[in-house]
Backbone bond lengths (Angstrom), bond angles and torsions (degrees), N, CA, C in turn:
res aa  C-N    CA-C-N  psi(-1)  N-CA   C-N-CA  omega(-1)  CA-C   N-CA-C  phi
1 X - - - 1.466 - - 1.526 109.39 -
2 X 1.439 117.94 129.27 1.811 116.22 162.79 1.017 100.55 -57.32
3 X 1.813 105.85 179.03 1.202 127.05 173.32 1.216 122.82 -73.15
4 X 1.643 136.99 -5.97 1.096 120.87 179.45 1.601 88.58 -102.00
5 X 0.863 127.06 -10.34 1.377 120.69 -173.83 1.684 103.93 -70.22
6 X 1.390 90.86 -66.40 1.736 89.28 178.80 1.160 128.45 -36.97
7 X 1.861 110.05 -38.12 1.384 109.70 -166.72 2.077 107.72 -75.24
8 X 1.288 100.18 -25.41 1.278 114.06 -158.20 1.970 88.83 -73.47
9 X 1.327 130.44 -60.51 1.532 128.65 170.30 1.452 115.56 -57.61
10 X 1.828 120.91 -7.08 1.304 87.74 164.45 1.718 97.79 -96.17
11 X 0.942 113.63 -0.53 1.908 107.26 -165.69 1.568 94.36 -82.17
12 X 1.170 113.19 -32.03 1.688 121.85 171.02 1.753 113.62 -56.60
13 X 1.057 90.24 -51.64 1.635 111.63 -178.67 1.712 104.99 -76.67
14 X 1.156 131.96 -24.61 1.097 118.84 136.23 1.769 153.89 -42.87
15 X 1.678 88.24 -62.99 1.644 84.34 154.67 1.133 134.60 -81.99
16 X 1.555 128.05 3.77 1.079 122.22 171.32 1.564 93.15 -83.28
17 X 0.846 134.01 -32.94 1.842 121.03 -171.59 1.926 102.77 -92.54
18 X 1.182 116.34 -5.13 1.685 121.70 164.50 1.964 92.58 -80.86
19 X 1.105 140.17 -63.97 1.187 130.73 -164.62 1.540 111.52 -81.97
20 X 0.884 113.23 4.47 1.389 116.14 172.69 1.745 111.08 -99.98
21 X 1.475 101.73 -42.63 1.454 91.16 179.31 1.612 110.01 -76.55
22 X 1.641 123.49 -26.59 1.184 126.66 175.11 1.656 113.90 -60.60
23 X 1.116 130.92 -9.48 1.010 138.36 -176.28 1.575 124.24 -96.03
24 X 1.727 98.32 -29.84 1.371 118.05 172.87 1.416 111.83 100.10
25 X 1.698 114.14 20.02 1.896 101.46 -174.51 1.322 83.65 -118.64
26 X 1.580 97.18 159.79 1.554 130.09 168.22 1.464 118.74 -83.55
27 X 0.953 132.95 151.46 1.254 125.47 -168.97 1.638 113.41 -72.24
28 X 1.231 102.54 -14.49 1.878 101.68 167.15 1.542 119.31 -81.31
29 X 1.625 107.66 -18.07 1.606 116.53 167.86 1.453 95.41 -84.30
30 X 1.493 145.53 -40.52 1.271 143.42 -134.18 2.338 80.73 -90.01
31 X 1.379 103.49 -53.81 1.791 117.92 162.18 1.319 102.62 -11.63
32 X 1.542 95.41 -97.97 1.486 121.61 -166.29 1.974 119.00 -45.66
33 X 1.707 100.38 -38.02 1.386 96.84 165.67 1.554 134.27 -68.09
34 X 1.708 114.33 -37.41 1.042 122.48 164.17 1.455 128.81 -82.46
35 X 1.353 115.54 0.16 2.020 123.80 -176.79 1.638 97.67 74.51
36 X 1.269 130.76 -12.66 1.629 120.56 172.66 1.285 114.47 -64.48
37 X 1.322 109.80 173.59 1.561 110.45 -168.13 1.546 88.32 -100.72
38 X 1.363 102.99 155.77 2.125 115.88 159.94 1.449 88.85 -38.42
39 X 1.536 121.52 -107.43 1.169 128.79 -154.87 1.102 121.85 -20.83
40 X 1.416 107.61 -52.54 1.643 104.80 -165.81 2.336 112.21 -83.21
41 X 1.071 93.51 14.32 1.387 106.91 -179.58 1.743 100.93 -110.97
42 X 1.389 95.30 -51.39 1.961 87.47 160.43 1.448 122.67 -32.93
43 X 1.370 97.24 -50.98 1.819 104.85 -153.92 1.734 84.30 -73.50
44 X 1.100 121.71 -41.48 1.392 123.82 -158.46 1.373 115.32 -47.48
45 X 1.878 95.95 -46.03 1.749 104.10 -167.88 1.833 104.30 -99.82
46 X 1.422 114.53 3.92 1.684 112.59 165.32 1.662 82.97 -97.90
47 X 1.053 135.17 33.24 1.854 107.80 167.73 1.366 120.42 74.12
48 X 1.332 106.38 -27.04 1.487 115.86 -174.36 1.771 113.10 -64.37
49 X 1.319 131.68 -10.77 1.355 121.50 -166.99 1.439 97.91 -138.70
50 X 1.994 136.55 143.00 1.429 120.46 -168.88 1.883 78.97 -118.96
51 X 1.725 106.37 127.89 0.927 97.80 174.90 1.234 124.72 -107.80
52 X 1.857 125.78 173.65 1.285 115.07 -161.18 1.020 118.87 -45.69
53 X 1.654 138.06 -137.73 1.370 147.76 122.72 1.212 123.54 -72.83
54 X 1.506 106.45 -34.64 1.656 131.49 -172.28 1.819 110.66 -74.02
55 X 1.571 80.22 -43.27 1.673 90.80 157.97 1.624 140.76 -52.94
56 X 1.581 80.19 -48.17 1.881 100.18 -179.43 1.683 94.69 -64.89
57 X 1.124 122.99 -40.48 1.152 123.23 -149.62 1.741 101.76 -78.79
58 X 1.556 102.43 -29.33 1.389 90.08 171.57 1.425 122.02 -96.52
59 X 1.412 140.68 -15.50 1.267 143.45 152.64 1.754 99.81 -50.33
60 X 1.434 135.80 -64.16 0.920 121.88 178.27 1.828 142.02 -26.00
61 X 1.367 97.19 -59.07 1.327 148.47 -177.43 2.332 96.27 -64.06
62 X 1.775 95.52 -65.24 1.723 92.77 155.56 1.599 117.14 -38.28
63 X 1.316 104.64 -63.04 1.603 97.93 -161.75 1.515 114.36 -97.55
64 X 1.531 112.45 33.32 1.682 134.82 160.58 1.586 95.99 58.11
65 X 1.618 106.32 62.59 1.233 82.20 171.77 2.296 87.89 -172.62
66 X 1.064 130.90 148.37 1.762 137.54 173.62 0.776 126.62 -24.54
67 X 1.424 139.31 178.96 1.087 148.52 159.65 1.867 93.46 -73.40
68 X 1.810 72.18 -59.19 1.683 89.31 -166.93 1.928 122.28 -40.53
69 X 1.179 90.16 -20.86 1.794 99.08 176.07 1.070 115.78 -84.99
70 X 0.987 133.30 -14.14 1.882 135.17 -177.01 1.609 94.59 -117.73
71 X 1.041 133.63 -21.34 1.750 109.09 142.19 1.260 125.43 -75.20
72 X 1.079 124.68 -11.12 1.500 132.16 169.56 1.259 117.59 -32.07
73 X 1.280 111.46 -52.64 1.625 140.42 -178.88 1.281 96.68 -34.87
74 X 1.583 103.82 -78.74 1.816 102.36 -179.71 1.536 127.30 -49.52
75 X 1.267 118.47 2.55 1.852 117.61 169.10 1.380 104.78 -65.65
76 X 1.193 112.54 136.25 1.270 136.89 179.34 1.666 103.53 -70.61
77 X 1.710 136.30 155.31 1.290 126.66 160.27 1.143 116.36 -73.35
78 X 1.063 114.26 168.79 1.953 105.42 179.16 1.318 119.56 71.91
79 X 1.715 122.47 13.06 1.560 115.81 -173.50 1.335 115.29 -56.17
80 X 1.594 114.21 140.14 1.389 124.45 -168.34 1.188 95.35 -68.76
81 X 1.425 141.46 114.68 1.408 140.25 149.36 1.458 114.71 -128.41
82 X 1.212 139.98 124.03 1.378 140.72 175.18 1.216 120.95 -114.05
83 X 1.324 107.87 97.16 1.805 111.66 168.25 1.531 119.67 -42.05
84 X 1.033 122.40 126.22 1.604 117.05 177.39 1.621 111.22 -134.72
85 X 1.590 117.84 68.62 1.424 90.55 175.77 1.846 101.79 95.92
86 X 1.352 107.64 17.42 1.633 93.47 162.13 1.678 93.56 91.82
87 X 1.617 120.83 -4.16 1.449 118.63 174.20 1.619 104.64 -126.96
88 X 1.780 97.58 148.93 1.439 95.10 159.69 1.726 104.96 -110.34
89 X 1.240 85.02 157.89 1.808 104.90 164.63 1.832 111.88 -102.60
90 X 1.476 97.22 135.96 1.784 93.75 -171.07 1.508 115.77 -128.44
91 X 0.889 111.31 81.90 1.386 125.24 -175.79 1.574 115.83 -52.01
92 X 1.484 114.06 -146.77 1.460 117.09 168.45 1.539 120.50 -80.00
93 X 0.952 114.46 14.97 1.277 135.59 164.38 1.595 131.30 -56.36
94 X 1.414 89.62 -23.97 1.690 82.62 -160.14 1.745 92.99 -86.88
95 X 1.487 90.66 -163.45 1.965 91.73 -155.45 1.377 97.24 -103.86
96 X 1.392 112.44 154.49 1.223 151.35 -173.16 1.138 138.55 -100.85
97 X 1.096 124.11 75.15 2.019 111.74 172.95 1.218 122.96 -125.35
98 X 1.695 123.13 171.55 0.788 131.74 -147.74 1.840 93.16 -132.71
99 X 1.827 111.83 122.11 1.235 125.08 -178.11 1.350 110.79 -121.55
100 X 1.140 138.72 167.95 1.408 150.00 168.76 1.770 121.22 -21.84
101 X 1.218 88.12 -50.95 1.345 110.78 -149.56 2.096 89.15 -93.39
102 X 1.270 115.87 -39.56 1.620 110.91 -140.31 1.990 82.72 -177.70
103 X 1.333 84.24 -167.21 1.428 125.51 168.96 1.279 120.44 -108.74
104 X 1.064 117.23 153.39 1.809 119.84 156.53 1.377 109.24 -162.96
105 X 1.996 104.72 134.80 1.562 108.52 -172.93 1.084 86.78 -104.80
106 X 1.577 114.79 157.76 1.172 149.59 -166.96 1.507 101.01 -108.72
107 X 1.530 131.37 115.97 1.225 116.03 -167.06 1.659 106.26 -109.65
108 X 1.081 146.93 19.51 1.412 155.63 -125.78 1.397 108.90 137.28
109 X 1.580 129.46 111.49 1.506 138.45 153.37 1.357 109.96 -122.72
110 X 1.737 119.06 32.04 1.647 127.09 167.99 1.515 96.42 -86.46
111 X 2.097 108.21 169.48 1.470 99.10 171.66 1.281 110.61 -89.81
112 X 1.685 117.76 105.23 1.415 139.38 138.07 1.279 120.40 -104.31
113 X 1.346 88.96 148.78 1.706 94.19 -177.05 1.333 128.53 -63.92
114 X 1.192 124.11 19.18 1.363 117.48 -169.61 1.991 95.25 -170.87
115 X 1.217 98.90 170.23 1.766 110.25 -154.01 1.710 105.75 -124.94
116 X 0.941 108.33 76.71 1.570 99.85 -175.52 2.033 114.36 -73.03
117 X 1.200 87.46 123.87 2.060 88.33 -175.67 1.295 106.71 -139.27
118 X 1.472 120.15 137.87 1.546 132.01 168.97 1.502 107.14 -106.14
119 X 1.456 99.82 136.68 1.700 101.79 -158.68 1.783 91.24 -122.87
120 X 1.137 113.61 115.55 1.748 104.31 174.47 1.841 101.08 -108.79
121 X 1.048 102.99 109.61 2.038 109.03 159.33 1.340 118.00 -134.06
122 X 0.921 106.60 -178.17 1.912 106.83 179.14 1.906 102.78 -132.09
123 X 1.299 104.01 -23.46 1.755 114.36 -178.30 1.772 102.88 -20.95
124 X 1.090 95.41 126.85 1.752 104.09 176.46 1.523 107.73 -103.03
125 X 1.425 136.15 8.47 1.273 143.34 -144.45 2.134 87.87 -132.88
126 X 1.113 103.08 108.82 1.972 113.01 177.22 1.390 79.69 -40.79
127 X 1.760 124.90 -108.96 1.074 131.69 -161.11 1.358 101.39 154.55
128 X 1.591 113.90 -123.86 1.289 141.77 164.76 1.785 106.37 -107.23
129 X 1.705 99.53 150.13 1.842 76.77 174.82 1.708 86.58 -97.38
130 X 1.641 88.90 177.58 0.876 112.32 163.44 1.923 122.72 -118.36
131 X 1.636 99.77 156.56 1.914 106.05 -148.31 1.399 83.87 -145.28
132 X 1.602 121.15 110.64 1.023 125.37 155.43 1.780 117.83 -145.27
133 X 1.237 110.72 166.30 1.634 110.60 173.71 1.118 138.14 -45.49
134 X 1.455 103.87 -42.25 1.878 132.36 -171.56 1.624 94.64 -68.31
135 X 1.473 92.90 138.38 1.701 103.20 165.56 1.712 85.42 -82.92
136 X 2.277 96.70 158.77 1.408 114.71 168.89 1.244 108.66 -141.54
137 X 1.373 105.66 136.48 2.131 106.83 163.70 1.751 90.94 -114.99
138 X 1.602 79.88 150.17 1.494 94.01 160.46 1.119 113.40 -153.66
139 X 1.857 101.62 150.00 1.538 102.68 -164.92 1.712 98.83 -116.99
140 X 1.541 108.40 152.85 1.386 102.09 -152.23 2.093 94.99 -102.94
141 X 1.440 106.90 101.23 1.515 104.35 -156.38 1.964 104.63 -75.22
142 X 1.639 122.95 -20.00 1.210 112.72 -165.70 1.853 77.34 -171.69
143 X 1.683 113.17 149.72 0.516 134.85 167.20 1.941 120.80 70.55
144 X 1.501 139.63 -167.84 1.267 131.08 -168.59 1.452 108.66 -133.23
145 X 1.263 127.36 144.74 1.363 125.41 -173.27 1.338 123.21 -152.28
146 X 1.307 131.99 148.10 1.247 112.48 -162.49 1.564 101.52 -121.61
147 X 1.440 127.45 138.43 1.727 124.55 -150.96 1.645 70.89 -116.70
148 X 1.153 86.37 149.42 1.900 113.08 177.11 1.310 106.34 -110.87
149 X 1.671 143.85 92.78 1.521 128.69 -160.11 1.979 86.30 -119.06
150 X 1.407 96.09 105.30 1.437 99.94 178.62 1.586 118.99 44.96
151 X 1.024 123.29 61.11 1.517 113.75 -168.22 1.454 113.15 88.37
152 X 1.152 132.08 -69.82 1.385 123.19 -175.36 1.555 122.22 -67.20
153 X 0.981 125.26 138.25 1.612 128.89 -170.19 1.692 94.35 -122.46
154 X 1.761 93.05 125.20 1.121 110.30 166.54 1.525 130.42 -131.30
155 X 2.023 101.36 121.57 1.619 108.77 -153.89 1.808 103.30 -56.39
156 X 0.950 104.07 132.87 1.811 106.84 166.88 1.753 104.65 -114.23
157 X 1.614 106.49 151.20 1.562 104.96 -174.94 1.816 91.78 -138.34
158 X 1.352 128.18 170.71 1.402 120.36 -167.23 1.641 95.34 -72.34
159 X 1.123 103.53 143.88 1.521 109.74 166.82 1.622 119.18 115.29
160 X 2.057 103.02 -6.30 1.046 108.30 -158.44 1.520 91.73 -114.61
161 X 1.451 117.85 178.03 1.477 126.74 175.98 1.369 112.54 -144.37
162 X 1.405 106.95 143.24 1.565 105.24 175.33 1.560 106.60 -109.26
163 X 1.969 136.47 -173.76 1.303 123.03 167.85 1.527 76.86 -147.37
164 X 1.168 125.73 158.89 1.658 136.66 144.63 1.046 119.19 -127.03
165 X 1.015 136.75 177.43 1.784 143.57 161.11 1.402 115.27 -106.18
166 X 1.295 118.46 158.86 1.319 139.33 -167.00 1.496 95.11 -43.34
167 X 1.060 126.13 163.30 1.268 118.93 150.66 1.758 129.93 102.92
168 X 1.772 101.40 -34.77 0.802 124.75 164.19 1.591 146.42 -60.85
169 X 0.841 108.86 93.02 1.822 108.10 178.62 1.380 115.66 -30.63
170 X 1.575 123.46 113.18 1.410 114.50 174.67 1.708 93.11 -149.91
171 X 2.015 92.02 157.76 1.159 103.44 171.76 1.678 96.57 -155.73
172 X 1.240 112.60 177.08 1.438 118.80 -162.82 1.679 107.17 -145.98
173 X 1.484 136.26 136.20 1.179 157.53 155.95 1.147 122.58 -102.36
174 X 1.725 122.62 152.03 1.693 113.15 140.47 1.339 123.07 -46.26
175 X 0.977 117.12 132.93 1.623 111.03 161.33 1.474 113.91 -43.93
176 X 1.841 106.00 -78.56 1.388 121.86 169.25 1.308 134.57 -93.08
177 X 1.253 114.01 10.26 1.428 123.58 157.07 1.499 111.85 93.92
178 X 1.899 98.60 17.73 1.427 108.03 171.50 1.804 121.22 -103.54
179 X 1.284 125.21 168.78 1.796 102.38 -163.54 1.485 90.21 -63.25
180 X 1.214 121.30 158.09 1.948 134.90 133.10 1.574 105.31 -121.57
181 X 1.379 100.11 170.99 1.449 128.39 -144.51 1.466 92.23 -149.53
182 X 1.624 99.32 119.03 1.592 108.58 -169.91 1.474 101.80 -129.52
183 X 1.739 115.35 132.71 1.533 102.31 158.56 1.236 119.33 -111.12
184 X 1.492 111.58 119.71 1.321 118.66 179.54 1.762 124.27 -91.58
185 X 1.040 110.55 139.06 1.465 111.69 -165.17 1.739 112.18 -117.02
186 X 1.278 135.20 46.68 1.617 155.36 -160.84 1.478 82.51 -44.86
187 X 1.077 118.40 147.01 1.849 141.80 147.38 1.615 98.07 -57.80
188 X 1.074 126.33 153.05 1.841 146.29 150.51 1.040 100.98 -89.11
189 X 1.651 125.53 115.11 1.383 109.55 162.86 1.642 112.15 -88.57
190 X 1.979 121.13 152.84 1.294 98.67 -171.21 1.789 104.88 -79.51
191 X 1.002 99.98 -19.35 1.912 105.87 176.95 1.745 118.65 -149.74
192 X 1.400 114.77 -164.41 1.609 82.84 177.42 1.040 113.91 -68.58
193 X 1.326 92.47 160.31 1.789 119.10 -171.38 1.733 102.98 -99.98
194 X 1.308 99.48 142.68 1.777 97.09 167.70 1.359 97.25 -103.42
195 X 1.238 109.84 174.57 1.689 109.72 -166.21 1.362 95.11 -106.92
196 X 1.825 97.04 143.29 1.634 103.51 -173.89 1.604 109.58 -88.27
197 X 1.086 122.15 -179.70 1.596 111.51 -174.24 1.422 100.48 -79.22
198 X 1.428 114.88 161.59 1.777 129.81 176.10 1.476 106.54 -52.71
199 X 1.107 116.41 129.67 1.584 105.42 157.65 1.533 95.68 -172.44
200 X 1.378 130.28 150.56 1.483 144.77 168.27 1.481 122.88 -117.49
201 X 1.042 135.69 159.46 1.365 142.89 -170.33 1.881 107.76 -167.06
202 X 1.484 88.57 115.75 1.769 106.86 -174.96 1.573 109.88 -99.22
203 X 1.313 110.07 118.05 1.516 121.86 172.73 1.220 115.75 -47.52
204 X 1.162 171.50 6.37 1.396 155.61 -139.68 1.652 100.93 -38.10
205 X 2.088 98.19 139.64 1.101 90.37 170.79 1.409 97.95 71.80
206 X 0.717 147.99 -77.68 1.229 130.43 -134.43 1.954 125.49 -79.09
207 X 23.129 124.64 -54.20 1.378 131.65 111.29 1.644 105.20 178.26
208 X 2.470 114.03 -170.55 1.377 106.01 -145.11 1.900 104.51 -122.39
209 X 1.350 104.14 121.70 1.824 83.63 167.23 1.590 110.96 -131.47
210 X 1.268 120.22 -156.84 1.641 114.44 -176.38 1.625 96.12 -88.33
211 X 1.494 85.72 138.47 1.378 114.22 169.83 1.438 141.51 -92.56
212 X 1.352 151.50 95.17 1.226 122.07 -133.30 1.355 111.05 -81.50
């Protein structure tokens, strides 16, 4: 990892151990809530370990709260955003982190209903899936990937889009083990969410850590 990299997973690894102690759990409750092991949640919040996405998502999710919020940290003050008329414009501004697998910027952490993120990896390895409430589309911006929707794997190539519903088991690969570049668009839920039934819809045209 460079140096901005490092600094950026320990500032990550920071607030995950600021919202954890604000909350009142130990890292063997912080364990047991997310299925991660102690250790590998140690290394996480000294900087020492870069965890998945699938990961973030479940430490997050433990301490009732995003992915998108514990990258937050890394926003710069002063982010370029300009209201114009009921719109913003989002430049290089938006937030930045660094996961297992890739990257993914965070393009919006205001309250809107929905989470726009570009995820660049090349990982050829599914991972863990991931199971949450929020409906997701994603549009496939460079490169080919293959979406895992509960068992079925469906090929994506740039240009194409997938949608699922809440609820659904999904995970994502390279196709060929070269980077792609995904924009993902998550629902906001306004509180908990119950999970909507399974279902997917393909545009035409248009990962692993320790477990406890």
């Amino acid at each position: 990892m460079d140096a901005q990299v490092d600094r950026q997973v320990e500032l990550v690894g920071a607030r995950i151990r600021s919202l954890r102690r604000a909350r009142s759990l130990t890292l063997v409750q912080l364990a047991e809530q997310s299925g991660l092991s102690h250790p590998f949640l140690s290394q996480v919040e000294n900087g020492r370990a870069r965890p998945s996405f699938a990961s973030l998502d479940r430490i997050a999710r433990a301490l009732g709260t995003t992915q998108v919020e514990l990258f937050a940290v890394l926003a710069e003050p002063g982010r370029n955003t300009t209201p114009t008329e009921g719109a913003v414009v989002i430049d290089s501004g938006a937030v930045s982190g660094p996961f297992a697998e890739g990257t993914a910027r965070v393009f919006e952490t205001g309250a809107v209903s929905f989470t726009p993120m570009e995820i660049v990896a090349s990982t050829r390895d599914f991972g863990e899936y991931f199971v949450h409430d929020e409906e997701e589309f994603c549009y496939v911006l460079e490169g080919s990937v293959e979406v895992d929707l509960d068992g079925k794997v469906v090929p994506l190539r740039a240009g194409q889009a997938i949608y699922y519903r809440g609820g659904v088991p999904h995970r994502w690969r390279s196709a060929d083990g070269g980077t792609f570049r995904l924009l993902y668009v998550k629902q906001r839920l306004q509180g908990a969410g119950d999970g909507a039934g399974a279902g997917a819809t393909t545009a035409p045209g248009s990962g692993p850590d320790p477990v406890a």
